[in-house]
Structure formats: structure tokens, C-alpha cells
LUMGUMI-664803 format. One record per residue: x, z, y of N, C-alpha, C in turn; residue in three letters. Coordinates in steps of 0.02 Angstrom, whole numbers, plus 50000, padded with zeros to 5 digits. Layout:
% LUMGUMI-664803
XZYXZYXZYala...
END
This chain:
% LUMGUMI-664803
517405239750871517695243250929518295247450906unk518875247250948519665250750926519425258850916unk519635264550902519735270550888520175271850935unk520115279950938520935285350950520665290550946unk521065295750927521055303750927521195307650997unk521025311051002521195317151060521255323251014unk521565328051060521655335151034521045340151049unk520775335551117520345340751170519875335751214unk519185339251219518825335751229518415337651333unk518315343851298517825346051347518365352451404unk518305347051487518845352551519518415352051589unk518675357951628518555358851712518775353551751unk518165353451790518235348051845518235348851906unk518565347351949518215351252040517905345652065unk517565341552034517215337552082516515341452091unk516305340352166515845344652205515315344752157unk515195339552121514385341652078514685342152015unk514875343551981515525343551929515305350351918unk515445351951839515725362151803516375357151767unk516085357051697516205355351659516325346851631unk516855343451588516725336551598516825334651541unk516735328451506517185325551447517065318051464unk517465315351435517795306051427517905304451362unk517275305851325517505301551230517705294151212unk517785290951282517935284251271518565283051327unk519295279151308519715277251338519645269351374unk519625268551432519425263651463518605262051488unk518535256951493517825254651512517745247851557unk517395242251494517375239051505516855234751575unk516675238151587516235235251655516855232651696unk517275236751715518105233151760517735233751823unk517525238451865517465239251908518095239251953unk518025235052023518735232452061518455237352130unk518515241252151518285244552203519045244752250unk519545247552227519655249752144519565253052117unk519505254952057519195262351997519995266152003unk519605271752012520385277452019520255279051959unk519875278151908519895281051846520595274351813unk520395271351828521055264651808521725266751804unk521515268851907522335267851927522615274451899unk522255280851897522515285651848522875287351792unk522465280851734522515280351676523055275351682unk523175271751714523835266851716524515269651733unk524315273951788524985279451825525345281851768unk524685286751711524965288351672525255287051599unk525015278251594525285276251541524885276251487unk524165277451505523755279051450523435270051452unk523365266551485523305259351464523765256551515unk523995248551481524375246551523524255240851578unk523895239351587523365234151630522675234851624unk522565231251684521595230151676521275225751605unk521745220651586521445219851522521335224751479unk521815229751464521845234151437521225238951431unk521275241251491520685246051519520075243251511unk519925234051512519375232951498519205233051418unk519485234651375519535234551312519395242451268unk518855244551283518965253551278518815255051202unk519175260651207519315263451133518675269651135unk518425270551091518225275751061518335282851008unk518465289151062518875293951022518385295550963unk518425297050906518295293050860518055302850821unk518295307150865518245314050836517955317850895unk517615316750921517145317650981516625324150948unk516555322750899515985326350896516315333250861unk516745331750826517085338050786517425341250838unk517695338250898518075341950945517295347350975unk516985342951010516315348951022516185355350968unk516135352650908516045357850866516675364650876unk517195361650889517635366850892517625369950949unk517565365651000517815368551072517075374551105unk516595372751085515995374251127515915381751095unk515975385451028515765392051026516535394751086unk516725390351104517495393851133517295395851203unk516965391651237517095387951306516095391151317unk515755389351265515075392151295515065396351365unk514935402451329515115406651395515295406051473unk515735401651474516045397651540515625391351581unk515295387751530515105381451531514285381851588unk514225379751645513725378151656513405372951648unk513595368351658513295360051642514145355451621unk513865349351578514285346251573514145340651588unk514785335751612514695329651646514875322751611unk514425317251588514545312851552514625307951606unk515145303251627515775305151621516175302851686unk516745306351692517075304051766517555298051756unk517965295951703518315291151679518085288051638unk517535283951620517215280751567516535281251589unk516315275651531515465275951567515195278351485unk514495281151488514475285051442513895281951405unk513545274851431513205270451398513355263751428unk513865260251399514385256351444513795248951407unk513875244351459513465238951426513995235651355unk513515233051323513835229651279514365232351219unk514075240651219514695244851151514025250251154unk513565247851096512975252751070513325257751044unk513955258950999514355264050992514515268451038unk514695265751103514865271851149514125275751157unk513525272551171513055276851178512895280551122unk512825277251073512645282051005513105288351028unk513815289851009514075294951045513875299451073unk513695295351133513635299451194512755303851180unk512325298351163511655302551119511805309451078unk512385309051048512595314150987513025319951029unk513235316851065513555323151115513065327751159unk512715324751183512225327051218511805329451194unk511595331051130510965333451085511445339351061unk512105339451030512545343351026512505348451054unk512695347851132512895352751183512125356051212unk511645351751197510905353851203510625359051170unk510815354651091510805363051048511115370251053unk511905368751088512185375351105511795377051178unk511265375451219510885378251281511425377051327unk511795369151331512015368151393511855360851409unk511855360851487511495357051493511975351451512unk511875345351507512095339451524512065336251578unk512285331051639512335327851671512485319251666unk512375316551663512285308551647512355304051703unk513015301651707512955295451750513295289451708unk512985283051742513055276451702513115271551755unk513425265251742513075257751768512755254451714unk512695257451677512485252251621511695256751606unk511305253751546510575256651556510565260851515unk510105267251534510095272351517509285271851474unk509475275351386509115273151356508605279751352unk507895277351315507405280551339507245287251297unk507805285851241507885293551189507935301451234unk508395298051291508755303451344507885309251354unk507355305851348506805309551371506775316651327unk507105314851258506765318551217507225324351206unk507835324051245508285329951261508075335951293unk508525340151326508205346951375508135341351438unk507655346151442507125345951516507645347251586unk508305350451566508865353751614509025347351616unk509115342051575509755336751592509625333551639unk510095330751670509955325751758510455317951717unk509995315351727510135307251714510195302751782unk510685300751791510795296551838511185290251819unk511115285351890511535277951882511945277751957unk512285272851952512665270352000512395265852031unk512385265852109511975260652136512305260452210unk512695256652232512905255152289512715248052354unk512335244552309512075239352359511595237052274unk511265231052324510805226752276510865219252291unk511525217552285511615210552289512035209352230unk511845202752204512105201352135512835197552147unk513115195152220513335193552225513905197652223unk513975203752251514455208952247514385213452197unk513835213552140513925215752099514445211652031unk514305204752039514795199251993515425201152014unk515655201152100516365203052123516775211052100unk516275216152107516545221752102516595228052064unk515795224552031515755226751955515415221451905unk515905217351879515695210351855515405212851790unk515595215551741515475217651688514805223751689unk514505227851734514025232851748513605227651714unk513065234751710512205228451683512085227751761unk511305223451767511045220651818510765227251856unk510615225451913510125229851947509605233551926unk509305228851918508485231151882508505232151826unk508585230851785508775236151709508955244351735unk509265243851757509835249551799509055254151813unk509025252651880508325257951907507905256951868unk507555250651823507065251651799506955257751716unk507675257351693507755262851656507895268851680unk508085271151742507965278751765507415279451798unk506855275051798506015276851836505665275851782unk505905274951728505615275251663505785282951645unk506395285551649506215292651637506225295851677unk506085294551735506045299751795505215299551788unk504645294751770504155294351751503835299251697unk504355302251649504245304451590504435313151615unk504675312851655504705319551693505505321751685unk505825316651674506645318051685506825319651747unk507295322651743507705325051807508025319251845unk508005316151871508455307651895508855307651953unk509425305051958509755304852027510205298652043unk510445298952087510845291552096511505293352124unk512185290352112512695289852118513025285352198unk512775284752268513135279852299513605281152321unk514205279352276514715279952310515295276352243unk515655270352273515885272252340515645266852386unk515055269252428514805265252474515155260752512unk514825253552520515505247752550515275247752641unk515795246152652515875244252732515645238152758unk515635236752796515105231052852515795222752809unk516185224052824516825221452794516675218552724unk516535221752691516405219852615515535217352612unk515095219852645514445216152626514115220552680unk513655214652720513055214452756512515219252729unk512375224752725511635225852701511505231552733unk510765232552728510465238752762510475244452711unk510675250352724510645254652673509745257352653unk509535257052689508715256652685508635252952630unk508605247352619508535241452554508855246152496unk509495248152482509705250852419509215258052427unk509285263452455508785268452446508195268152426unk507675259752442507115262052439506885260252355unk507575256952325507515256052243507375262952218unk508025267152236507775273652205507615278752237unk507145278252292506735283552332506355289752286unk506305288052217505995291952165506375299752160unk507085297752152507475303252134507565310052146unk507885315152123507695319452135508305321052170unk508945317952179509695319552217509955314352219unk510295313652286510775309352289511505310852309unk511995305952270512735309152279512985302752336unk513215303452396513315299352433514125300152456unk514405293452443515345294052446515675288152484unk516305289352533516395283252540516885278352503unk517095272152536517415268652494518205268852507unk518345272752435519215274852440519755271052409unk520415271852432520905270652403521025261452411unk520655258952467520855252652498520795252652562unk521395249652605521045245552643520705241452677unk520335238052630519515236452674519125238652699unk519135245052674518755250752720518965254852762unk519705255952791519825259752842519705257052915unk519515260452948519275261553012518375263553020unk518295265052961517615264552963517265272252988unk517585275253006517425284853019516555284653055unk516465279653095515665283653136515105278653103unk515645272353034514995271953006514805275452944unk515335278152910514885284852864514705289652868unk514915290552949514295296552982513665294952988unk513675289353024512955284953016512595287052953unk512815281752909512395281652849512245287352803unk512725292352812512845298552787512085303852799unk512085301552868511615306552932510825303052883unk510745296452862510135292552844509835296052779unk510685296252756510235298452677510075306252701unk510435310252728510265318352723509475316552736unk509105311552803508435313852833508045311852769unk508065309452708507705307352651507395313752618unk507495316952624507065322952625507075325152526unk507595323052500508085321852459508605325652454unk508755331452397509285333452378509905329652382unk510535330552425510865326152459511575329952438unk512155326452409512755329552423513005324652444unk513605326652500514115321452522514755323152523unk515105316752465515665319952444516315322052503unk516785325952482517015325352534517495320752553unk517905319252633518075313952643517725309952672unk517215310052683516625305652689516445304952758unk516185311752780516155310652858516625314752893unk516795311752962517295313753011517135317953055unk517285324653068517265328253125517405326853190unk516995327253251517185324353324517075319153337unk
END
């Protein structure tokens, strides 16, 4: 797997469930086509130059020495940190990125902060033996393999997916699920009932809609709809914003 350096690891985020964040890996190969604004970001700015590119991810290679430096700095400030908003932080098929991401997270554990974990890829079962604070989650927007080959061709499968976060949500992990960015009637037929009742276990759900294309505009009173389904789950619920329409 390629290398690179950074200067800086661990920074502020305003996303609604967000403190704190880091990205020890450049790119990510799953190639999610939604499209990933983590892409179109990283392309805007020149940090890769195509989707081949981006599917080809580097590993910052001083990840762990940057923590060492940054965290007696930043402690104080830090409520939770978020693995990861641009990268996946146990990406299928690069046991390196997770090793990492294991070492980061035991890291920032030892300094008494707590972690946040989201993935498409499977979340391994070491995560149990971390703090009891950390929230482990996956990405889960429908359960058809058909639109999972189209839109995240490279993700692991379904069931690997939930069956490794009800493996530690079993073990008394904190667990939650990621839907978003939820697809429109346009992109795939399904009942949102069917994807919820995979991970009905959880302890939160992050519910978002689907941005930065048009295939999904005009859709305003159906992510009120579905929006309104997940709140009655009786389920720690955020909905990002953007999501639903006033009036």
C-alpha cells in the first residue's frame, strides 16, 4: 500500500454528530458513486486527480506520531473523535488501514477520549476490547446487492456489515447506523422498513438525504416521510440537516 506524510492529523468538525475528526488515509477504495463529496473535495483541491486515483488510497504513514504530538495539545478541547469523514477507517481489502485505525483508537483511548467509528467495510471484533464510551457504527442505505455493486461497488457485502456490528452490539458495544445518503423512489424501489429492521438493535441512528445530484431533486415530502418513520423507532435519531422541508 502507497504512503504520505501530513503535518496534522486531528481537527474540528461541524458536522451535527461530529467534535473532533481525523482521515489517516488519502482516498478510499470502496469508490462510492452517490457521488462521495469526500472525492469531489479532494479533487477540487488537487489532492487526487481522478476516481482512479481516489480509488487507490495512500496511507499517512505518521498517524500515530502525529497523535502523540497533537493530543497532550488538543486534550482539553477534545470530546469525542470521529473515525472518519473522508476515508473509511476499516476499508475492505487494506488490513493496514485498519491496523491503524486499531492503533489510533487505543491511542486516543488511553488519553480518556473517546472515539466514534463509522465504516462500509467490517468492523473487527478487537473494537470490543476498547472503552465502553466508543460508538461503532456502519453505513447502510438499502439492502439490495444490486445497488450496492452500482453505488458502492467496492464496500463489503451487507451481511458481514450488520453481522459484525450485532456481534458487538451483543458484547455490549455502543452501535449505530449511518443512513444517509438515503436514495429516492428514482434510484431504487424499497421499503425503508426492510433496511431498518437489519439494524433495529442499535442504539442511534444518523438519517441524511441524497446530495449533490440530480436524481434526487424534487423529492422534499418524501424525506419528510421517511424522516417522520425513523424518529417513531423509538431510537436515538439525528437528522442531518437539509433533509427535511418546512411547510
Amino acid at each position: 500500500m502507497k504512503t504520505i506524510t501530513r503535518k496534522t492529523m486531528l481537527y474540528k468538525t461541524g458536522v451535527e454528530y461530529g467534535d473532533y475528526t481525523m482521515n489517516h488515509v488519502l482516498g478510499c477504495a470502496h469508490g462510492c458513486k452517490y457521488p462521495c463529496y469526500a472525492f469531489m473535495i479532494k479533487k477540487r483541491f488537487g489532492e487526487v486527480q481522478d476516481y482512479a486515483d481516489w480509488c487507490e488510497p495512500k496511507l499517512v504513514s505518521n498517524t500515530l506520531d502525529l497523535l502523540d504530538a497533537e493530543i497532550p495539545k488538543l486534550k482539553g478541547k477534545i470530546k469525542s473523535v470521529h473515525l472518519c469523514f473522508s476515508t473509511d477507517p476499516f476499508m475492505k481489502g487494506y488490513p493496514e488501514v485498519g491496523q491503524m485505525s486499531l492503533a489510533a483508537i487505543r491511542k486516543l483511548n488511553d488519553a480518556g477520549i473517546k472515539c466514534t467509528v463509522l465504516t462500509k467495510g467490517v468492523l473487527p471484533i478487537e473494537l470490543a476490547d476498547l472503552s465502553p464510551e466508543n460508538e461503532y457504527g456502519i453505513s447502510l442505505v438499502a439492502f439490495n446487492q444490486e445497488f450496492r455493486e452500482r453505488y458502492e461497488p467496492n464496500a463489503a457485502r451487507y451481511y458481514p456489515r450488520v453481522n459484525a456490528l450485532l456481534d458487538l452490539h451483543r458484547l455490549g458495544c455502543k452501535t449505530w447506523v449511518s443512513m444517509e445518503p438515503y436514495p429516492t423512489t428514482n434510484i431504487i424501489e424499497q421499503n425503508i422498513y426492510d433496511v431498518l429492521w437489519q439494524v433495529n438493535f442499535v442504539n442511534k441512528i444518523v438519517f441524511g438525504r441524497w446530495n449533490y445530484s440530480k436524481e434526487a431533486a424534487g423529492y422534499k415530502e418524501f424525506y419528510n416521510r421517511q424522516a417522520a418513520i425513523v424518529k417513531k423507532l423509538g431510537i436515538e435519531c439525528i437528522i442531518k440537516r437539509g433533509t427535511l422541508t418546512e411547510g
